[in-house]
C-alpha positions in Angstrom: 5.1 -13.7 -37.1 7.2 -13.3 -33.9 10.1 -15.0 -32.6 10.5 -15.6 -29.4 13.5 -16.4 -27.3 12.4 -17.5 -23.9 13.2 -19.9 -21.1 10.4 -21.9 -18.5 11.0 -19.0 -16.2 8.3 -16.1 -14.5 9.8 -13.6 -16.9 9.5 -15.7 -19.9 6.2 -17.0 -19.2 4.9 -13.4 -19.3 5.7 -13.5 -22.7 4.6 -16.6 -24.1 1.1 -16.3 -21.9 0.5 -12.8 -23.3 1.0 -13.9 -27.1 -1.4 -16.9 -26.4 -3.9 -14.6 -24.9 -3.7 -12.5 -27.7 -3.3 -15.1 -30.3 -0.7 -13.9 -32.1 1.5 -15.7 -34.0 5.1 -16.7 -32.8 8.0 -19.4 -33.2 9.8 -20.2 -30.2 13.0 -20.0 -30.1 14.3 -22.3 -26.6 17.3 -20.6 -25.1 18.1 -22.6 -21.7 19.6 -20.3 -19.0 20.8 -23.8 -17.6 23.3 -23.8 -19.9 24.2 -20.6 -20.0 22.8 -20.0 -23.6 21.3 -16.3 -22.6 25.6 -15.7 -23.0 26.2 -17.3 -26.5 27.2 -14.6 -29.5 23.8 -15.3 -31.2 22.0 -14.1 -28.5 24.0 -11.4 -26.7 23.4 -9.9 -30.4 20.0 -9.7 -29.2 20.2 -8.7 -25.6 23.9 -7.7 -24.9 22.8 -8.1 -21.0 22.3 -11.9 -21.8 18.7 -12.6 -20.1 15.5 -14.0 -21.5 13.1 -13.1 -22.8 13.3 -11.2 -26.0 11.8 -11.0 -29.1 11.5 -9.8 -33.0 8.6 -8.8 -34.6 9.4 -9.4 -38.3 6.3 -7.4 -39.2 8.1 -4.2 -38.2 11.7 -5.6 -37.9 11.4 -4.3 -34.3 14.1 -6.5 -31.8 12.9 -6.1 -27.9 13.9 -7.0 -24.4 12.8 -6.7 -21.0 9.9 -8.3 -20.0 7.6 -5.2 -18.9 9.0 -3.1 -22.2 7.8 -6.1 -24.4 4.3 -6.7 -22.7 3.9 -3.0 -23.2 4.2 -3.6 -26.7 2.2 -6.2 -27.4 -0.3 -4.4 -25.6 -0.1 -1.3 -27.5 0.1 -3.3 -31.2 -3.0 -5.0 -30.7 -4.9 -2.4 -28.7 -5.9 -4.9 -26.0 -4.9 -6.1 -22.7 -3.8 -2.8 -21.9 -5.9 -2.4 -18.3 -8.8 -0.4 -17.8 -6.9 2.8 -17.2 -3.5 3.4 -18.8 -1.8 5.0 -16.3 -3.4 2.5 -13.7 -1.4 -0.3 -15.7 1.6 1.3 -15.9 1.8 2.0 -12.2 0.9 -1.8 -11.1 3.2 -2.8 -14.2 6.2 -0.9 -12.5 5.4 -2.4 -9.2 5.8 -6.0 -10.5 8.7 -4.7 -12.3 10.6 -3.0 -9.5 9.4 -5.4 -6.3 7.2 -8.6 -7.2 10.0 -9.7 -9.8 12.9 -8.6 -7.9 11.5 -9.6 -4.2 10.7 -12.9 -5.0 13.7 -13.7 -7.1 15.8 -13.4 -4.5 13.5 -15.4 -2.4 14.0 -18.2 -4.6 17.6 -17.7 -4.4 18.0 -18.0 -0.6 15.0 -20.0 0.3 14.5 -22.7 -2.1 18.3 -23.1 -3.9 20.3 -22.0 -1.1 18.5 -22.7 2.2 20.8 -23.1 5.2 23.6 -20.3 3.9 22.1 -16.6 4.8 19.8 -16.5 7.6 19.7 -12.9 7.7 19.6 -12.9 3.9 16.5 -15.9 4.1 14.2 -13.8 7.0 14.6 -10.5 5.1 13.2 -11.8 1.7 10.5 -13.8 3.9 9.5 -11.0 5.1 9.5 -8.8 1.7 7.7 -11.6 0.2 4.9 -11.7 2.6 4.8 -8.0 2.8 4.1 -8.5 -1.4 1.5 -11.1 -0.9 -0.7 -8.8 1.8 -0.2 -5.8 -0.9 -1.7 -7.5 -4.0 -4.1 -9.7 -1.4 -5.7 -6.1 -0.1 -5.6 -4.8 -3.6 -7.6 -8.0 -5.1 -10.0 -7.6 -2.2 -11.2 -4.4 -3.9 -11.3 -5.5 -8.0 -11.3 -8.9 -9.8 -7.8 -8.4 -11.4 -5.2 -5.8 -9.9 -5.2 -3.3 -13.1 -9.4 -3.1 -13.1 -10.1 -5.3 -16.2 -7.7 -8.4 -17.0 -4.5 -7.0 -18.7 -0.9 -7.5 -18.8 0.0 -6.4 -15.4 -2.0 -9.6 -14.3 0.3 -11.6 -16.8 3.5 -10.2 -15.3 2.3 -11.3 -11.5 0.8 -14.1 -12.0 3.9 -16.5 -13.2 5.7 -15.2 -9.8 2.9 -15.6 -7.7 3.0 -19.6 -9.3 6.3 -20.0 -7.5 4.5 -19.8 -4.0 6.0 -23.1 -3.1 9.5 -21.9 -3.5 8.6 -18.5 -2.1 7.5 -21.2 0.9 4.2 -19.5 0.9 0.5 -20.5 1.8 -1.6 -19.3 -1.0 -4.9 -19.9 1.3 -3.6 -18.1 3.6 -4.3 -15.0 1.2 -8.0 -15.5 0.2 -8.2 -12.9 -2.4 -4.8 -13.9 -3.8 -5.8 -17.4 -4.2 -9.1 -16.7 -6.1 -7.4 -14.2 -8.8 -4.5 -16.8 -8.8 -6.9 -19.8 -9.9 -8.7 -18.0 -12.0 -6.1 -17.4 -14.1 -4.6 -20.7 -13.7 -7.9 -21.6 -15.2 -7.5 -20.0 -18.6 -6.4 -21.7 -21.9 -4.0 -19.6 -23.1 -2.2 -19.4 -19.5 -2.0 -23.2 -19.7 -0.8 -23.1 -23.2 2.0 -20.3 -22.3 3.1 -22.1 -19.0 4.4 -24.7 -21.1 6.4 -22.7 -23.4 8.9 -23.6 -24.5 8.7 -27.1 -22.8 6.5 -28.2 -20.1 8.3 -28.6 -17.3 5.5 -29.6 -14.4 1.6 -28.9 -14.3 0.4 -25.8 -12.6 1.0 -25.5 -9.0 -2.7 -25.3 -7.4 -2.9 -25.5 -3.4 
């Protein structure tokens, strides 16, 4: 059994999408970042940096955070959803890691909860964000899913790209974006994850 302490964000949808896919066990453990409780003593003894999501496996006693680290490791203990080629996964892993999460973040800062009160800060993550879209657009032009076969890099990207509304994007607008996006969208155990640990709102679908 795993416990998970997550919140209805991109990074903690990772988390609860990969353990449905791989149907693993897990309690869920709601920690809402509304409220600040990613900063409470309980779970700074977790994560001392205070962000969701995190985990325990209490088959190995093993405690781990950071989204990418702990879809690595789910990965690796049940031998599947690893990609096609390792080192393939890693790199698009590290790319969602480094820009797709970070890029669109701050879109979502300035563009949908702050719109009005940086400009230059609103163009510049407009533009990063489109740049991000015509990246994995070109790369899903080439392969069904952007590590070869369906893996965990797809489940890292895909809760981001889900956001397109706040990211004020046009999904149709990216035609090979749009058929990896509902195709996912379309899978039980995404549905079942998005909702974790509370359904907030149905899938976004343009």
């Amino acid at each position: 059994m795993i416990d998970l302490y997550t919140w209805t964000t991109p990074n903690g949808r990772k988390i609860s999408i990969a353990l449905e896919e791989l149907g693993l066990p897990y309690t869920v453990h709601a920690v809402n970042i509304g409220k600040n409780e990613q900063f409470e003593p309980a779970f700074l003894r977790l994560n001392p940096y205070g962000k969701i999501p995190a985990i325990v496996d209490n088959e190995t006693g093993r405690t781990l955070v950071e989204s990418g680290a702990i879809l690595l490791y789910l990965a690796d203990k049940t031998g599947r959803l690893g990609g096609s080629d390792r080192w393939v996964t890693l790199e698009w892993l590290m790319i969602q890691m480094s820009a797709v999460g970070p890029i669109l973040g701050q879109a979502h800062q300035f563009l949908h909860f702050n719109p009005g009160k940086a400009p230059f800060a609103e163009e510049r993550f407009r533009k990063a964000t489109e740049r991000i879209y015509k990246l994995l657009d070109a790369r899903l032009s080439e392969q069904a899913f952007l590590a070869g076969d369906y893996s965990i890099v797809d489940i890292a990207t895909w809760p981001w790209i889900s956001r397109y509304e706040w990211q004020e994007m046009d999904l149709r607008a990216y035609p090979n974006l749009l058929r990896w996006y509902l195709a996912i969208a379309d899978r039980p155990a995404v549905q079942r994850g998005y909702d974790v640990p509370t359904k907030v709102n149905e899938i976004p679908r343009p």
